[in-house]
LOKOLNU-499911 format. One record per residue (C-alpha): residue number from 1; residue in one letter; x, y, z. Coordinates in Angstrom, 2 decimals. Example, Ala and Ser with C-alpha at 12.3 -4.5 7.8 and 13.67 -1.06 7.14 Angstrom:
% LOKOLNU-499911
+-----+---+---------+---------+---------+
!   k ! r !      xx !      yy !      zz !
+-----+---+---------+---------+---------+
!   1 ! A !   12.30 !   -4.50 !    7.80 !
!   2 ! S !   13.67 !   -1.06 !    7.14 !
+-----+---+---------+---------+---------+
% end
This chain:
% LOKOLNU-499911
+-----+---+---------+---------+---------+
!   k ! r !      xx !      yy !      zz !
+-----+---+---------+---------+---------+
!   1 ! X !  -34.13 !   39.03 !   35.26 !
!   2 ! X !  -30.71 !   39.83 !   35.88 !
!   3 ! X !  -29.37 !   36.76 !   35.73 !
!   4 ! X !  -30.57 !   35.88 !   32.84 !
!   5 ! X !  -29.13 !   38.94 !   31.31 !
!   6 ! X !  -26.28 !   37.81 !   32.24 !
!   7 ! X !  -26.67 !   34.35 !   31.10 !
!   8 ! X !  -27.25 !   35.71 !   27.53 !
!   9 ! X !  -24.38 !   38.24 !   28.17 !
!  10 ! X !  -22.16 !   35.29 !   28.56 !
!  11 ! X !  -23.40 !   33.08 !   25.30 !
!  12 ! X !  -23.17 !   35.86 !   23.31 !
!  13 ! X !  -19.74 !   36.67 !   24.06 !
!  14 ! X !  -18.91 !   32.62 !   23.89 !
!  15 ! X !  -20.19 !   32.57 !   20.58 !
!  16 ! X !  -18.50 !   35.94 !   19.48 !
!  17 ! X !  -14.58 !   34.45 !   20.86 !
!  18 ! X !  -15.69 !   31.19 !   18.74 !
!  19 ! X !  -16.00 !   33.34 !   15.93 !
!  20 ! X !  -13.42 !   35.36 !   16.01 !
!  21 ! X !  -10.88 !   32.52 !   16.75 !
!  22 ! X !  -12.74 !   30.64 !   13.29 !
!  23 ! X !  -11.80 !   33.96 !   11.25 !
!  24 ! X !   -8.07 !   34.23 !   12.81 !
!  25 ! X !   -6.49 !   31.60 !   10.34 !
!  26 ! X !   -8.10 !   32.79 !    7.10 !
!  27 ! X !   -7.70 !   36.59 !    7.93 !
!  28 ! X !   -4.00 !   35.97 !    8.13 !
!  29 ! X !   -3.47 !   34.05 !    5.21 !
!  30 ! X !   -5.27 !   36.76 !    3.38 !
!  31 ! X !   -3.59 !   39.78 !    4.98 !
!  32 ! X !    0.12 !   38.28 !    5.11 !
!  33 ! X !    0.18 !   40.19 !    8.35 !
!  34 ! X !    0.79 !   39.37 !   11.55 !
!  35 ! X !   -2.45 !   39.43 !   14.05 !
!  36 ! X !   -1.18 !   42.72 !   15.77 !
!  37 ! X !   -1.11 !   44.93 !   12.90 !
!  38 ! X !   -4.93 !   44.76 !   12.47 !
!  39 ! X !   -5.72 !   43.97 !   16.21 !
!  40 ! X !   -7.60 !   47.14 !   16.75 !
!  41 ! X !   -9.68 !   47.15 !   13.91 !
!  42 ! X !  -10.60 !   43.29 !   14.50 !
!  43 ! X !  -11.61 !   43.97 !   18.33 !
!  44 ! X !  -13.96 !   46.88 !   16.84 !
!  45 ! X !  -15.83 !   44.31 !   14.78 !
!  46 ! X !  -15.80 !   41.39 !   18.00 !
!  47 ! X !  -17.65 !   44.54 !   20.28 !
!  48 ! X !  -19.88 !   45.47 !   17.46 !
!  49 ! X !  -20.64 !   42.23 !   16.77 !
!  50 ! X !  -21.28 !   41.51 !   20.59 !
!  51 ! X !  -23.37 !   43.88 !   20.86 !
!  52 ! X !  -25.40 !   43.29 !   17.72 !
!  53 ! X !  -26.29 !   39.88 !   19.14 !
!  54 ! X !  -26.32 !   40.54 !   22.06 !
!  55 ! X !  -29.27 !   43.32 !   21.40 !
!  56 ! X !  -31.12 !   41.36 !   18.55 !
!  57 ! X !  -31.19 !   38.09 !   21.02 !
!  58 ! X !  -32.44 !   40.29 !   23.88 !
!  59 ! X !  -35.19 !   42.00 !   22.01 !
!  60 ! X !  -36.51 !   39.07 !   19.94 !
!  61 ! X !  -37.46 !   36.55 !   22.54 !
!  62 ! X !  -39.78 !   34.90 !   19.84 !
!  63 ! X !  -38.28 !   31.07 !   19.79 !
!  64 ! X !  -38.61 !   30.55 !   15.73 !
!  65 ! X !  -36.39 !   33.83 !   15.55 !
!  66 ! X !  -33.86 !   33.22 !   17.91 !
!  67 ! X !  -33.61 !   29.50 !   16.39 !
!  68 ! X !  -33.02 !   31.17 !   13.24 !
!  69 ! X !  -30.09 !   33.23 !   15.18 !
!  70 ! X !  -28.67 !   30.29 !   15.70 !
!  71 ! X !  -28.58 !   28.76 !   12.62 !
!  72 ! X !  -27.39 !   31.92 !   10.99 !
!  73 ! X !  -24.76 !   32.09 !   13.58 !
!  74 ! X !  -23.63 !   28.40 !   12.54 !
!  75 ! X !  -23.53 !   28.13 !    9.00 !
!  76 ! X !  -21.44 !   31.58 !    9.28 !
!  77 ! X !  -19.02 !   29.37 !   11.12 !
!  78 ! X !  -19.49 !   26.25 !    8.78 !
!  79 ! X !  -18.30 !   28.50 !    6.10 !
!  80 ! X !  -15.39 !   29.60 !    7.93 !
!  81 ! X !  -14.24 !   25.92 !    9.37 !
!  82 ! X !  -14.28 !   24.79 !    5.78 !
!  83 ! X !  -11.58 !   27.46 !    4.60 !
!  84 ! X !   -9.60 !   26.74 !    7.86 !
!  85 ! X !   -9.51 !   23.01 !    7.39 !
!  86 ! X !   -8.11 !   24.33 !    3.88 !
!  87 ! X !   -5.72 !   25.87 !    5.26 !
!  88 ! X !   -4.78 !   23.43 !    7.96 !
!  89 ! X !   -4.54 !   20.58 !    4.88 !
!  90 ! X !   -1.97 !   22.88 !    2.50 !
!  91 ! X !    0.00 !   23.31 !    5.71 !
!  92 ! X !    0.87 !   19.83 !    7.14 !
!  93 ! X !    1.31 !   18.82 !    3.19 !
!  94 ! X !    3.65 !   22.01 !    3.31 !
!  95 ! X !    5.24 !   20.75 !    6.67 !
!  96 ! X !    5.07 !   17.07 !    5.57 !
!  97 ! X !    5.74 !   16.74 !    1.92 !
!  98 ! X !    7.18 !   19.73 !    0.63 !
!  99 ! X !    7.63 !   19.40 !   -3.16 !
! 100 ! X !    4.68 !   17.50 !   -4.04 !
! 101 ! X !    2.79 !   20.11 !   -1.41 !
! 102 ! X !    4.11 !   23.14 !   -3.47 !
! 103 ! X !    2.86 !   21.64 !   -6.25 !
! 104 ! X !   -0.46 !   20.96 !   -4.75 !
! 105 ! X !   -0.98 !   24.48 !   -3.76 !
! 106 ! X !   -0.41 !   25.60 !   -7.38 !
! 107 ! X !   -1.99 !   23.12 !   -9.03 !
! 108 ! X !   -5.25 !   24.13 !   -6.27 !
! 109 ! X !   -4.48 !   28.31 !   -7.04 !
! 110 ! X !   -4.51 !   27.91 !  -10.66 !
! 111 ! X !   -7.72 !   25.96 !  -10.69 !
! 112 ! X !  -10.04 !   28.17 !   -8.30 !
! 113 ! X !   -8.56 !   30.98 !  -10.76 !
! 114 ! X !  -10.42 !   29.79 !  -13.51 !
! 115 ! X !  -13.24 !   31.12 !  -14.65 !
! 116 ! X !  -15.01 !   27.66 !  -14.76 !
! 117 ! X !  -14.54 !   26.49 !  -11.50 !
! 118 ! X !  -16.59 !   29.91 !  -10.42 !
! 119 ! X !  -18.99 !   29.49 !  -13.27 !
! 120 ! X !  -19.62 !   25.71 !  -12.26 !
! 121 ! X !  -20.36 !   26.51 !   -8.48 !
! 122 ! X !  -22.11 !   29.30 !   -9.23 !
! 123 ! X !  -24.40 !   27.88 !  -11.99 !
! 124 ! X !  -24.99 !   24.76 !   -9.44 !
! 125 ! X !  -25.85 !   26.52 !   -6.61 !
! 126 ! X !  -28.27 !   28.62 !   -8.64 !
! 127 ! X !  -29.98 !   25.25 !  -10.06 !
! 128 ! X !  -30.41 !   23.73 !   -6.01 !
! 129 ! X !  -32.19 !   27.58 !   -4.90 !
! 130 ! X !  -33.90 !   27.41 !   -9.00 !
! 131 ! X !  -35.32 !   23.03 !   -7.46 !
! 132 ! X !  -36.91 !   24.36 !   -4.58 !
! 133 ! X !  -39.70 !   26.13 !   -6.70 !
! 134 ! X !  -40.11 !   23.44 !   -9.35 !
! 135 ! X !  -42.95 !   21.12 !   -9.27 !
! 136 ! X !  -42.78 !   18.10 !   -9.71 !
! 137 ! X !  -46.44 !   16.30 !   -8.85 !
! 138 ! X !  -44.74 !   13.85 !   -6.76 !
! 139 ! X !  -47.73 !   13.93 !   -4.30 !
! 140 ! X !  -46.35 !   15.67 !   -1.23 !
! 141 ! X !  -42.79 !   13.80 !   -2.06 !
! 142 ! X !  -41.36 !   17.04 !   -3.67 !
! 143 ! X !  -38.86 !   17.30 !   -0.62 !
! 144 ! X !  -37.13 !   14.20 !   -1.88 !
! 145 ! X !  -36.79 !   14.85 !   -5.34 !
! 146 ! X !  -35.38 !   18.21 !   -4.74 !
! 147 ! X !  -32.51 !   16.15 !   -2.47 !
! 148 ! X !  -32.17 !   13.75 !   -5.22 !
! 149 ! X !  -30.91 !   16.40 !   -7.62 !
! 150 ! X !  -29.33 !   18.28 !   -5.34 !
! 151 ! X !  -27.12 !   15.57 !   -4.41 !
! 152 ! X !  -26.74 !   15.06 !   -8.15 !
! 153 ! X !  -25.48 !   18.98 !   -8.25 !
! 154 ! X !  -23.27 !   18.76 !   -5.92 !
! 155 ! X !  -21.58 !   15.71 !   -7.38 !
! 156 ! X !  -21.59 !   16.24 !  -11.10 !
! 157 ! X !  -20.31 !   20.08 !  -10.90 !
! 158 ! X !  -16.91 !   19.01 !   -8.99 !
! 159 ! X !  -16.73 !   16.02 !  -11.29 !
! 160 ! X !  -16.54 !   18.41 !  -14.53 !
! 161 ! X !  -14.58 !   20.44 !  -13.05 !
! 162 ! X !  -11.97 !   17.68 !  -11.87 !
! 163 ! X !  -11.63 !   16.31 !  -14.69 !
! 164 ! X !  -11.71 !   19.05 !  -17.53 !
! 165 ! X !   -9.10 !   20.93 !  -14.87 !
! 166 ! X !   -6.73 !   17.56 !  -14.80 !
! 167 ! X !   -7.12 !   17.14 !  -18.44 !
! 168 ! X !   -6.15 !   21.30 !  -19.30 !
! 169 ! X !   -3.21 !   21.22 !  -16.48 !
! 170 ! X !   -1.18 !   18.30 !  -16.90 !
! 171 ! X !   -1.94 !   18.08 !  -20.40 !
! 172 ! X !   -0.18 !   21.94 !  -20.97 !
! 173 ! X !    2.43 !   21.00 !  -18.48 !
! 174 ! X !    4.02 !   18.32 !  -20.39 !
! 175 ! X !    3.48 !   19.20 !  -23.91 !
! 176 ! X !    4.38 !   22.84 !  -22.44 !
! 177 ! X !    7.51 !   21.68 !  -21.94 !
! 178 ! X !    6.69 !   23.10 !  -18.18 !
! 179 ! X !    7.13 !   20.12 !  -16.79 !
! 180 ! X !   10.82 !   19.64 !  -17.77 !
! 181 ! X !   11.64 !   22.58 !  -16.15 !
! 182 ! X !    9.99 !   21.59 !  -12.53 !
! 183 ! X !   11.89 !   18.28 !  -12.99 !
! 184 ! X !   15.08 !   20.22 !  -12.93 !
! 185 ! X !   14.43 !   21.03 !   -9.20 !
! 186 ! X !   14.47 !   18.76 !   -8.19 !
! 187 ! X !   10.86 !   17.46 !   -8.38 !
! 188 ! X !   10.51 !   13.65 !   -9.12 !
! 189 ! X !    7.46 !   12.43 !  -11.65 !
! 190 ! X !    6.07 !   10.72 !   -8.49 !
! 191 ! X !    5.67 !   14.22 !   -6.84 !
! 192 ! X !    4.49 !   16.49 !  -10.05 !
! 193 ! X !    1.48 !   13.73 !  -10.99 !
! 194 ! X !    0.36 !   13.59 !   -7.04 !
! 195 ! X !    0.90 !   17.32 !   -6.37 !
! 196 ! X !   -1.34 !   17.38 !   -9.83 !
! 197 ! X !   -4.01 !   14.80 !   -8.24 !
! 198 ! X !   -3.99 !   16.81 !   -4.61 !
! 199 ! X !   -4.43 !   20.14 !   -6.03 !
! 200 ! X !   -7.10 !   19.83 !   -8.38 !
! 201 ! X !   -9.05 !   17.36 !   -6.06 !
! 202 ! X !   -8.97 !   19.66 !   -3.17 !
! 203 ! X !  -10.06 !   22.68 !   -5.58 !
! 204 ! X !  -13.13 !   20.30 !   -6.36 !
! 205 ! X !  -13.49 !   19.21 !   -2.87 !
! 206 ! X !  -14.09 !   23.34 !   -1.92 !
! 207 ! X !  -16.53 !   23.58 !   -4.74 !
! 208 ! X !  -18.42 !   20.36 !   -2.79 !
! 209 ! X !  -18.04 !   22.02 !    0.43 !
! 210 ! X !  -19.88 !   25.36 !   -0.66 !
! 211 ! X !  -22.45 !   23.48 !   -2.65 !
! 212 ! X !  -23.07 !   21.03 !    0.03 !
! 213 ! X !  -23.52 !   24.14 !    2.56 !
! 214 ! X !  -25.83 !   25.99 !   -0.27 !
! 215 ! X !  -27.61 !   22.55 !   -0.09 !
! 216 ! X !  -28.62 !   22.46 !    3.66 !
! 217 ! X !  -30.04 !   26.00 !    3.27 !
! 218 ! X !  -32.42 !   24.31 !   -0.08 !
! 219 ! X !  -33.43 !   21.56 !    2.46 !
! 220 ! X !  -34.66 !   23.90 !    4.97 !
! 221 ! X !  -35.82 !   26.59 !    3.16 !
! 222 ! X !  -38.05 !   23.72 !    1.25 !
! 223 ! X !  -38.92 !   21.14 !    4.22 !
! 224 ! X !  -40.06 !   25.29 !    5.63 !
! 225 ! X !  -42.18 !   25.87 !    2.43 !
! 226 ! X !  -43.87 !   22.80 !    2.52 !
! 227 ! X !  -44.97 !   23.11 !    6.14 !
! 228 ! X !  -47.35 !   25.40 !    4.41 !
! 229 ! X !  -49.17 !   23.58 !    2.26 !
! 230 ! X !  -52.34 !   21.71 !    3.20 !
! 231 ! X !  -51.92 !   18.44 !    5.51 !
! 232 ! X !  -48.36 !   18.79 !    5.20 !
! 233 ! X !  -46.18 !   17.53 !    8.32 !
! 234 ! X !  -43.61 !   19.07 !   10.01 !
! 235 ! X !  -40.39 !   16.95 !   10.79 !
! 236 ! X !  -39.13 !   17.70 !   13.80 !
! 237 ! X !  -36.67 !   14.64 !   13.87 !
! 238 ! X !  -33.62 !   16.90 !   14.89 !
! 239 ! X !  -35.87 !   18.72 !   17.89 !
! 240 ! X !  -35.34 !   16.17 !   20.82 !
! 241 ! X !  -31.41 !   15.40 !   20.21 !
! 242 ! X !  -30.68 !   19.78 !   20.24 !
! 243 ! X !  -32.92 !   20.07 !   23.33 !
! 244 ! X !  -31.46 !   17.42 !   25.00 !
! 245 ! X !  -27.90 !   19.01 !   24.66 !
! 246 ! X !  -29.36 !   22.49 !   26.00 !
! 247 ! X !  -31.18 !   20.31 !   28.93 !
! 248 ! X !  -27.42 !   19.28 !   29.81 !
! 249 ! X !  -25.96 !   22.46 !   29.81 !
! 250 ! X !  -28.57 !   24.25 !   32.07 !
! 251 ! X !  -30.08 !   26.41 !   29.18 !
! 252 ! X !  -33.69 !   24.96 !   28.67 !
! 253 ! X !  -35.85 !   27.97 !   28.14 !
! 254 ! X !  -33.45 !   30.93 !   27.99 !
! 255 ! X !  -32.97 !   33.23 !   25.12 !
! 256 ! X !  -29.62 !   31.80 !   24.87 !
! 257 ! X !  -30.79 !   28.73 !   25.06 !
! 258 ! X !  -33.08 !   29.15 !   21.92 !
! 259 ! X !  -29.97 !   30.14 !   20.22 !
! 260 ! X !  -28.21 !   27.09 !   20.99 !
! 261 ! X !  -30.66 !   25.10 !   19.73 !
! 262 ! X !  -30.60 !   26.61 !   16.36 !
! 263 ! X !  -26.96 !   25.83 !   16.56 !
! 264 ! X !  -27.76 !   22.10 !   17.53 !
! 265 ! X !  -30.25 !   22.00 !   14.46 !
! 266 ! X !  -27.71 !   23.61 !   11.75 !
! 267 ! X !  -24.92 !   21.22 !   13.38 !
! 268 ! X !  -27.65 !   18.03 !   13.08 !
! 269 ! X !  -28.63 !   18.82 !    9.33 !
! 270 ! X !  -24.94 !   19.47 !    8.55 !
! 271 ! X !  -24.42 !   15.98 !    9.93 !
! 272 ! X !  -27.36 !   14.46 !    8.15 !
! 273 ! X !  -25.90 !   15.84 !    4.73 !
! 274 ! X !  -22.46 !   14.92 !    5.07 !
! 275 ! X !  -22.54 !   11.07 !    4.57 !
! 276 ! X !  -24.22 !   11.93 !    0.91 !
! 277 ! X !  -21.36 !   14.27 !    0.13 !
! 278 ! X !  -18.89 !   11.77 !    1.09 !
! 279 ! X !  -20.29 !    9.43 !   -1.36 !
! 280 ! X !  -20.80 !   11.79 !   -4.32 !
! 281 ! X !  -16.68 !   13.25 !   -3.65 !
! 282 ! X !  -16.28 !    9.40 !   -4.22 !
! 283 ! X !  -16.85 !    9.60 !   -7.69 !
! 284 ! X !  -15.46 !   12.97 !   -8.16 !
! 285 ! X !  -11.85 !   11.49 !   -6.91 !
! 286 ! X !  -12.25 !    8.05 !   -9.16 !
! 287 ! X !  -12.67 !   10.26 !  -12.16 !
! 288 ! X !  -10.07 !   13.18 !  -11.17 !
! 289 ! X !   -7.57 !   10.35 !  -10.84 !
! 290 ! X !   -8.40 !    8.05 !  -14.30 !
! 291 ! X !   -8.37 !   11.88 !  -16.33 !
! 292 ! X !   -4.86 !   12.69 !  -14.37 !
! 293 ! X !   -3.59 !    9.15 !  -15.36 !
! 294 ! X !   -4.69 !    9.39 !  -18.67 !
! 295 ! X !   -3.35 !   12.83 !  -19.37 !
! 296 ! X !    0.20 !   11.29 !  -18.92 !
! 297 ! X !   -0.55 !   10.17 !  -22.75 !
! 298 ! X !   -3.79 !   11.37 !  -24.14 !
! 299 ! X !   -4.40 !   14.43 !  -25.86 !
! 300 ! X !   -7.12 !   16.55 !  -24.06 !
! 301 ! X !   -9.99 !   15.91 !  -25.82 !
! 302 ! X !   -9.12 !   11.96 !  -26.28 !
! 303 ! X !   -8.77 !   12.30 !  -22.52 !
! 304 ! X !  -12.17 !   13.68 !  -22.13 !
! 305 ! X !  -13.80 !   11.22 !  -24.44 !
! 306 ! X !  -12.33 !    8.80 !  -22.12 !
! 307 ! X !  -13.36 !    9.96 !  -18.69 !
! 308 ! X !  -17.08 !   10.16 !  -20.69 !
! 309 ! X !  -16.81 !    6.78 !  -21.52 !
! 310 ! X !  -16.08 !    5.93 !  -17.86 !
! 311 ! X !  -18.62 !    7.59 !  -16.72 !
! 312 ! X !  -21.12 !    5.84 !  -18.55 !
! 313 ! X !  -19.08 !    2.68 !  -18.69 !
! 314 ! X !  -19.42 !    2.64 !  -14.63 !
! 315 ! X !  -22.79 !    3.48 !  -14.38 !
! 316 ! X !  -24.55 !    1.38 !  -16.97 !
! 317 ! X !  -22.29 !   -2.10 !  -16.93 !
! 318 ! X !  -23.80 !   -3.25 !  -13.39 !
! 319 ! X !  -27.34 !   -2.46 !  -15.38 !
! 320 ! X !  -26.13 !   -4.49 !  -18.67 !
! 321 ! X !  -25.09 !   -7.51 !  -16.28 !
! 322 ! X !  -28.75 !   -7.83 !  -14.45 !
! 323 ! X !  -30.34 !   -7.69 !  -17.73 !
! 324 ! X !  -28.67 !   -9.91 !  -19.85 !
! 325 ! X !  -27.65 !  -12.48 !  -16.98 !
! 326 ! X !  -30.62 !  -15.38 !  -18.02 !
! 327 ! X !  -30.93 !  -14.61 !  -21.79 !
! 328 ! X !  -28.15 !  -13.67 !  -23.30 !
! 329 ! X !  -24.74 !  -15.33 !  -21.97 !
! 330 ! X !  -22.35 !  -13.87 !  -24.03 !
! 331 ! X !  -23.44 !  -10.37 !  -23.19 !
! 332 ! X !  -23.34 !  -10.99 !  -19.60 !
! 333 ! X !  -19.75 !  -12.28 !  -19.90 !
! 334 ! X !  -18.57 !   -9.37 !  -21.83 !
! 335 ! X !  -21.07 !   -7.01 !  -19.18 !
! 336 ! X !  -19.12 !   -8.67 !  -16.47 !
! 337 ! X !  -16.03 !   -8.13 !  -17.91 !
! 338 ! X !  -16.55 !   -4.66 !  -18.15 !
! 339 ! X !  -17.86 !   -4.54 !  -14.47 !
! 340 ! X !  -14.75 !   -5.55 !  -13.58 !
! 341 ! X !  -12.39 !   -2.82 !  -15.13 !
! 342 ! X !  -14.37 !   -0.11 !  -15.06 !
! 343 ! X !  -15.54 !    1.28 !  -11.20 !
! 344 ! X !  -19.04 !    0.43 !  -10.54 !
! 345 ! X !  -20.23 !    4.29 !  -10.39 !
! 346 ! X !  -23.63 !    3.77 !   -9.66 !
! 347 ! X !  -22.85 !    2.72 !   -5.70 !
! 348 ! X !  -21.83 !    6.25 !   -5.52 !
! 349 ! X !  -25.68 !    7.47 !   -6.26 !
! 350 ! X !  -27.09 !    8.17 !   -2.85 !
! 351 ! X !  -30.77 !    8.30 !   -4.47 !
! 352 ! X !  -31.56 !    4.66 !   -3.09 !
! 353 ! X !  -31.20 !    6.08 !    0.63 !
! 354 ! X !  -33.20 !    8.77 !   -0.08 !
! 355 ! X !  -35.96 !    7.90 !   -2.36 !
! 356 ! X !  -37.41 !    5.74 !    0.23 !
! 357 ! X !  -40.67 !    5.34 !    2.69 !
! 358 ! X !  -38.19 !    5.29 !    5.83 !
! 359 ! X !  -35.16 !    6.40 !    6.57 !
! 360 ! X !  -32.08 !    4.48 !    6.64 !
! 361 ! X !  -30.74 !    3.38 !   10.08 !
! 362 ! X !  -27.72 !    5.70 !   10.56 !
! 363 ! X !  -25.47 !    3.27 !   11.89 !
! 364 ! X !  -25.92 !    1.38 !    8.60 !
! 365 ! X !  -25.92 !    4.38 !    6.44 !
! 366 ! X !  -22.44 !    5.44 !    8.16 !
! 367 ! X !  -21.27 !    2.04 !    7.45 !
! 368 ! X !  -22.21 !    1.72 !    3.69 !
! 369 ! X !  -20.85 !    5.46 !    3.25 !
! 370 ! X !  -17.34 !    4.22 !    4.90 !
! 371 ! X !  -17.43 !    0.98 !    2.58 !
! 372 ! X !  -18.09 !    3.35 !   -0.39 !
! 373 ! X !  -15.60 !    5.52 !    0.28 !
! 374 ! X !  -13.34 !    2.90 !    0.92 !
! 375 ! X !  -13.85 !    1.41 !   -2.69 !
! 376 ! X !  -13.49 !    5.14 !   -4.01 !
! 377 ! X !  -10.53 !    5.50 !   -2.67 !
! 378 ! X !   -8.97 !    2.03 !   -4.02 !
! 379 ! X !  -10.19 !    3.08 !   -7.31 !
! 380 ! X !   -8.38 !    6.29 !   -7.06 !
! 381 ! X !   -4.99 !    4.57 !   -5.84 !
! 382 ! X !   -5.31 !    2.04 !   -8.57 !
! 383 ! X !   -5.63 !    4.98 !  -11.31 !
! 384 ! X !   -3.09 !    7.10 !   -9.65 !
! 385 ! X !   -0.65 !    3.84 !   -9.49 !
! 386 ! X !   -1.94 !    3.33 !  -13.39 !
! 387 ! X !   -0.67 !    7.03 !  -14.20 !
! 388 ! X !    2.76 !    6.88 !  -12.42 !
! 389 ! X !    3.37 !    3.59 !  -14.30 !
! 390 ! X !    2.36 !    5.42 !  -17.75 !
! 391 ! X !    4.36 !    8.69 !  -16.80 !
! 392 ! X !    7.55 !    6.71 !  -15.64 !
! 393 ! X !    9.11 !    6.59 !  -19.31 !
! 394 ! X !    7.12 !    9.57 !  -20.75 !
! 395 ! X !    9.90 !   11.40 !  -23.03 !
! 396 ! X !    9.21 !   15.56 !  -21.69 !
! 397 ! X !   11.76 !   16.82 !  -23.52 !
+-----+---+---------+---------+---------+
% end
């Protein structure tokens, strides 16, 4: 008995130092202070936190509930990875590229300022919690449609907001006459338009983040609620790959053990979710870039009109090219055509992997989702490039 008291003792406090190292970044860039001015109040929280777990993991020895410790426990720390690897990014492009970082971090501050980047994430997280309870007579194959347009969520509310935020920002910057003045700087046109670029596609890539974590808690919540319901099955396709990690570490059918495999699970569906998020950010950084490029010399609202007609260009050309290709030449060449200038958008749909009767090997899924982003990220450079040409001998004055 004792020694497993002490056992629990001793993953509890492991998990509490994780914690608490997870929170050290973010609490300084919020308090501007130095760790020692607050250390007191900080170890207060680590020992009542300790002991909170400690207590609640002792008392509840039920397996389901000390799973569900876990997985509390780890999307706490999801959340507070993601604003560290923020932080981390803004300081090497600090450390590494000064001006076009400084104008990165403004270009990121004044866009989670707006109203509508809150709005956005908040109105498409509510939609993913609002899918869960919609039916949709799919015959027991709700679970996928609710990933479909949850996916779909997390993609299209960064997209917006990329590209309305590009179009407002360095639209008012150069007819602002703003611009002129950070040229003075020094700060070349190379810097301003990829500072620009950076900041706005990180600000969407945080919206992403939060939506994707909102989205794991859907999946379970849902893949929970259908358990439920009458010759429903349970998948436990994550179960043998946490207990095999607690089997190594000696904690098979402890209390702290339990916990560890809820940590295991959150980690595995955080894992399972990311390749899909890569692929949807895809498209978010393909349009950022063509409304950042085209706001060099568009108007906002010709610039949105544009990024619309990309959008629909690069989704429904590949679909105008299979239709046409035996009956109607012409329109195939001019489909084709347009296949080729436009990005094809519709590879970054990750409803063919899901909307399937078995799931896709993961070695080959983690190898299309590397190709994909691959090809997003050509796009991108190829619009960015497109935008530095068109901003080269823009007259600011």
């Amino acid at each position: 008995m004792s020694s497993g008291v002490v056992g629990l003792g001793l993953v509890c406090l492991v998990l509490i130092l994780v914690q608490a190292l997870a929170a050290l970044p973010w609490l300084h860039v919020l308090t501007r202070r130095p760790v020692r001015s607050y250390l007191g109040i900080f170890a207060g929280v680590l020992v009542a936190a300790f002991v909170s777990l400690f207590y609640f993991a002792y008392e509840y020895s039920d397996p389901a509930v000390l799973g569900s410790t876990g997985r509390i426990y780890m999307s706490v720390l999801h959340l507070q990875l993601i604003v560290d690897g923020f932080i981390l990014v803004f300081w090497l492009l600090l450390l590494v590229w000064p001006k076009g970082g400084a104008v990165s971090l403004a270009a990121f501050q004044e866009g989670v300022r707006q109203p509508m980047f809150w709005m956005l994430t908040l109105a498409g997280s509510l939609v993913m919690v609002i899918s869960v309870f919609i039916p949709y007579f799919t015959f027991g194959e709700d679970l996928k449609m609710v990933k479909e347009l949850c996916y779909a969520f997390t993609m299209l509310g960064p997209a917006i907001f990329g590209v309305v935020a590009a179009c407002m920002s360095v639209t008012e910057e150069i007819e602002g006459r703003t611009a002129v003045t950070l040229m003075s700087k020094p700060i070349a046109r190379r810097h301003f338009l990829l500072g620009k670029f950076a900041g706005i596609s990180l600000a969407a890539l945080l919206m992403t983040a939060w939506m994707g974590w909102v989205l794991i808690w859907v999946f379970l919540y849902k893949s929970w609620y259908e358990s439920f319901l009458p010759g429903a099955l349970v998948d436990t396709g994550s179960e043998p790959w946490a207990m095999a990690r607690i089997e190594d570490l000696g904690l098979a059918g402890t209390t702290g053990g339990e916990v560890v495999r809820g940590i295991g699970l959150w980690a595995y569906d955080a894992g399972a979710t990311f390749p899909g998020l890569v692929i949807g950010f895809g498209q978010v950084s393909v349009l950022t870039a063509v409304a950042v490029a085209l706001a060099t010399r568009l108007p906002m609202v010709v610039n949105l009109t544009m990024c619309l007609l990309v959008y629909l260009m690069g989704h429904l050309t590949p679909i105008m090219t299979e239709v046409s290709r035996r009956q109607y030449p012409l329109v195939a060449f001019v489909a084709q055509l347009f296949e080729t200038i436009f990005p094809g958008l519709d590879l970054f749909d990750v409803g063919s992997s899901i909307i399937r009767d078995l799931p896709l090997d993961p070695v080959a899924y983690s190898i299309y989702t590397l190709n994909v982003a691959l090809y997003g990220l050509t796009f991108t450079a190829i619009a960015l490039l497109t935008g530095l040409v068109l901003f080269e001998d823009r007259d600011l004055a």
